[in-house]
C-alpha positions as CSV (number, residue, x, y, z in Angstrom):
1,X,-10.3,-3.8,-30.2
2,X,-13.7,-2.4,-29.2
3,X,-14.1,-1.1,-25.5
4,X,-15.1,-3.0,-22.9
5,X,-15.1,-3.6,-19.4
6,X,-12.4,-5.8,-18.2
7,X,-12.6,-7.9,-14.6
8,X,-9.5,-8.2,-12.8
9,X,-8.1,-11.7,-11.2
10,X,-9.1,-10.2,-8.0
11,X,-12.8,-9.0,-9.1
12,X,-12.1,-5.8,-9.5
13,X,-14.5,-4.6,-12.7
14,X,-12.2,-2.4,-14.9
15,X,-14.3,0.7,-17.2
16,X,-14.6,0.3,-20.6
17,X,-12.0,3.4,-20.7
18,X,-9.3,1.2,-19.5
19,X,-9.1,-0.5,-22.8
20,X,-8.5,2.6,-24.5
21,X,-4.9,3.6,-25.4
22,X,-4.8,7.4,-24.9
23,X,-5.9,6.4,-21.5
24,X,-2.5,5.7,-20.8
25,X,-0.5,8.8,-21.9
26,X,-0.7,12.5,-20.7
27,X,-3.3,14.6,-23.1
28,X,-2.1,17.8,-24.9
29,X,-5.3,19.1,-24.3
30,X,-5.7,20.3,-21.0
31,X,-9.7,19.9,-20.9
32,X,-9.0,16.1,-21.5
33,X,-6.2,15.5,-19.4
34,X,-8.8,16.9,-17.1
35,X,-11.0,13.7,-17.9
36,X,-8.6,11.5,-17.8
37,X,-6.8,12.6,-14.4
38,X,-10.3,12.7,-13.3
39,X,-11.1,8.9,-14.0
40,X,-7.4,7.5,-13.1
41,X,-8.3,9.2,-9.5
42,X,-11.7,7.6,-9.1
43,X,-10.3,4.2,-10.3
44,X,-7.1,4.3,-8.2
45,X,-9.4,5.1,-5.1
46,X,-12.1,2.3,-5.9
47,X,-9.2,0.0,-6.4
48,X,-7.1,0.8,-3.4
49,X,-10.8,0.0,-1.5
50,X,-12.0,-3.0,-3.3
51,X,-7.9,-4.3,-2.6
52,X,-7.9,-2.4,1.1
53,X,-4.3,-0.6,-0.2
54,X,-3.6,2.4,1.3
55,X,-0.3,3.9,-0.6
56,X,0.3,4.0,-3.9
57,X,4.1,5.1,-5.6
58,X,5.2,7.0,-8.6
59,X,7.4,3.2,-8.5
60,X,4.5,1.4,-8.7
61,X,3.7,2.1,-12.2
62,X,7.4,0.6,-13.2
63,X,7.6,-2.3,-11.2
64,X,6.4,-5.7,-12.7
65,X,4.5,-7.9,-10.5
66,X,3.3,-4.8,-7.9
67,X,0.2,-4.8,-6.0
68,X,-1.2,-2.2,-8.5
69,X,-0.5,-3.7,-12.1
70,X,-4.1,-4.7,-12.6
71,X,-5.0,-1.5,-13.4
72,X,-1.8,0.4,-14.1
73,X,-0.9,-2.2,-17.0
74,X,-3.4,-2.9,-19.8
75,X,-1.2,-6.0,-21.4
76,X,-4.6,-6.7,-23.8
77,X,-3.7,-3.6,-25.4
78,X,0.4,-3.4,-24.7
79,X,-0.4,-0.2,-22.2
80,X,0.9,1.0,-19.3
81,X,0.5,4.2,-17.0
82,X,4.0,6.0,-17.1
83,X,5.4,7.0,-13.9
84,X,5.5,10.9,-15.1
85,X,1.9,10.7,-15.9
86,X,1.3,8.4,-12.4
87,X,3.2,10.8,-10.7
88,X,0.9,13.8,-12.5
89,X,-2.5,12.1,-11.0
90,X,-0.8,11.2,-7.4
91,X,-0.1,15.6,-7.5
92,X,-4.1,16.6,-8.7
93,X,-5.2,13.8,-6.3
94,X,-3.3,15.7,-3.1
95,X,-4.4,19.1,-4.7
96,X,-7.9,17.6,-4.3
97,X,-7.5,16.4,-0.3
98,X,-8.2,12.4,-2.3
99,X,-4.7,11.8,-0.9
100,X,-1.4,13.0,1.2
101,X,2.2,12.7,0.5
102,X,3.5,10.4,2.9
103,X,6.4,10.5,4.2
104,X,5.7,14.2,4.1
105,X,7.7,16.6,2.0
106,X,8.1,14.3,-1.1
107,X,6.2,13.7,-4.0
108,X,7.0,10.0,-4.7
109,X,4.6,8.0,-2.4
110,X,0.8,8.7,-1.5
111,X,-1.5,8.2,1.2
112,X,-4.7,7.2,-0.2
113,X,-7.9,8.7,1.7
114,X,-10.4,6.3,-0.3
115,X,-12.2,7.3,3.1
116,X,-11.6,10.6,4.5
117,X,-9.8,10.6,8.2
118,X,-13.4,12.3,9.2
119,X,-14.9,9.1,7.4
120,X,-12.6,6.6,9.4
121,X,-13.1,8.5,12.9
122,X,-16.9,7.4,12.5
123,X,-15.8,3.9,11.2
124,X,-13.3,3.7,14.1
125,X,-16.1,5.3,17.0
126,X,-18.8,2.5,15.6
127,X,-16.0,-0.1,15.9
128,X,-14.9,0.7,19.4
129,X,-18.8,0.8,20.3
130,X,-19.9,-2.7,18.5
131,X,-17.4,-4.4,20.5
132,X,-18.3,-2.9,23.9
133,X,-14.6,-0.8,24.3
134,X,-15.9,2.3,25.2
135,X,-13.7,3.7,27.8
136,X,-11.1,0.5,27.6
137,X,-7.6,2.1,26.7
138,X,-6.8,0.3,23.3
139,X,-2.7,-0.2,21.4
140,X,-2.7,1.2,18.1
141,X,-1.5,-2.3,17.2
142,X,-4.8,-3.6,18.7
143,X,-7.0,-1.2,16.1
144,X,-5.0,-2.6,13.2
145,X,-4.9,-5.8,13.6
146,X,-7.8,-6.9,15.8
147,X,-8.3,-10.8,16.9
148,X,-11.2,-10.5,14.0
149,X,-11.0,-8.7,11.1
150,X,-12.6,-5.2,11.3
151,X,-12.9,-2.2,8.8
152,X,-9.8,-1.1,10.3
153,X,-7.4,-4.3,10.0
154,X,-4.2,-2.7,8.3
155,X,-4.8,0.9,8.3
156,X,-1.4,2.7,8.5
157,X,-1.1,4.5,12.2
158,X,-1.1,7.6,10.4
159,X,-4.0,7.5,9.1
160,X,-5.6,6.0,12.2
161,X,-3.5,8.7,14.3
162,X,-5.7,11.4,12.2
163,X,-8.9,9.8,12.2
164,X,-8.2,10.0,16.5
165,X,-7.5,13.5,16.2
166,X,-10.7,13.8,14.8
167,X,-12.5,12.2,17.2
168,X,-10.5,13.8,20.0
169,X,-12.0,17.3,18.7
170,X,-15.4,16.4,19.5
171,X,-14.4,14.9,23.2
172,X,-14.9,11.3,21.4
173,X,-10.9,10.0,22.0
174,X,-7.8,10.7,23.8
175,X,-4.5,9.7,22.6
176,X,-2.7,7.8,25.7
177,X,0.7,6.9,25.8
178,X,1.3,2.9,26.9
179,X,3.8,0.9,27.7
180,X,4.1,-0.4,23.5
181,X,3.8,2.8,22.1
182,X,0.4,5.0,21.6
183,X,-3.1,4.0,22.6
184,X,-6.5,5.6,22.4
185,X,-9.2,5.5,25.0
186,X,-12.7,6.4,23.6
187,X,-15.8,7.9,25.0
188,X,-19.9,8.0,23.8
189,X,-19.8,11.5,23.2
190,X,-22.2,13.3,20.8
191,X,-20.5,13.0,17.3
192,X,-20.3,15.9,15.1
């Protein structure tokens, strides 16, 4: 089978890599597992974003029917990404700050920063200001799942807890405590 690019059920354009089966398994050569753990990291990111996933698990890449088999399964060539090998990226990706183990102090399930927290503090600060709540105390639950779909409908409160932090260094946020939990109440301020 000659290489080509593949597109997903869900639109999501696969490389012409993906149809190659040494994709799929660990390199002896440490200069092309480079490569390779190179391009799995930049496709699992573009696909987390094109599908708006946020964690991905060494699990994943043995269950059936998950939210990631599109690209973790090849069944046009009988391939799929072991979990060892998964589990190999997920480690090189936190090594590179491209995700965090969460829960902390495991190494089975990832946060995926497709967007850096800095990158989501300035998505979150031009939210807030497009819809006029500067100042308004806002629920975490009211960031994530807005009456209108924003860029931020479904990002996990820890993630949106460290893009605050980020803001709240630069005099932009405050973290507020409310009656439902945490809240945020956000100011002009200068940016970076």
């Amino acid at each position: 089978m000659a290489l080509s690019t593949h597109t997903t059920r869900s639109g999501f354009l696969l490389p012409s890599i993906h149809s190659a089966p040494p994709f799929f398994t660990q390199q002896p050569n440490p200069n092309t597992q480079k490569i390779v753990t190179e391009t799995w990291s930049r496709l699992i990111l573009s696909y987390a974003r094109h599908r708006n996933l946020f964690f991905i698990r060494v699990e994943d890449a043995e269950t059936q029917g998950s939210e990631w088999d599109e690209i973790l399964r090849n069944d046009r060539i009988k391939r799929r990404l072991l979990p060892s090998h998964l589990s190999y990226i997920l480690s090189e990706m936190v090594a590179k700050n491209q995700a965090v183990y969460e829960p902390p102090k495991q190494t089975r399930s990832v946060l995926l920063y497709w967007r850096l927290p800095e990158e989501w503090a300035e998505v979150l600060h031009q939210w807030v200001t497009s819809t006029g709540q500067l100042t308004t105390i806002l629920t975490f639950y009211e960031i994530t799942d807005p009456p209108v779909p924003s860029p931020l409908t479904g990002i996990p409160v820890v993630l949106l807890r460290k893009a605050i932090a980020v803001l709240a260094k630069t005099g932009r946020a405050q973290i507020i405590a409310v009656a439902d939990g945490e809240g945020a109440r956000f100011f002009a301020g200068t940016g970076r």
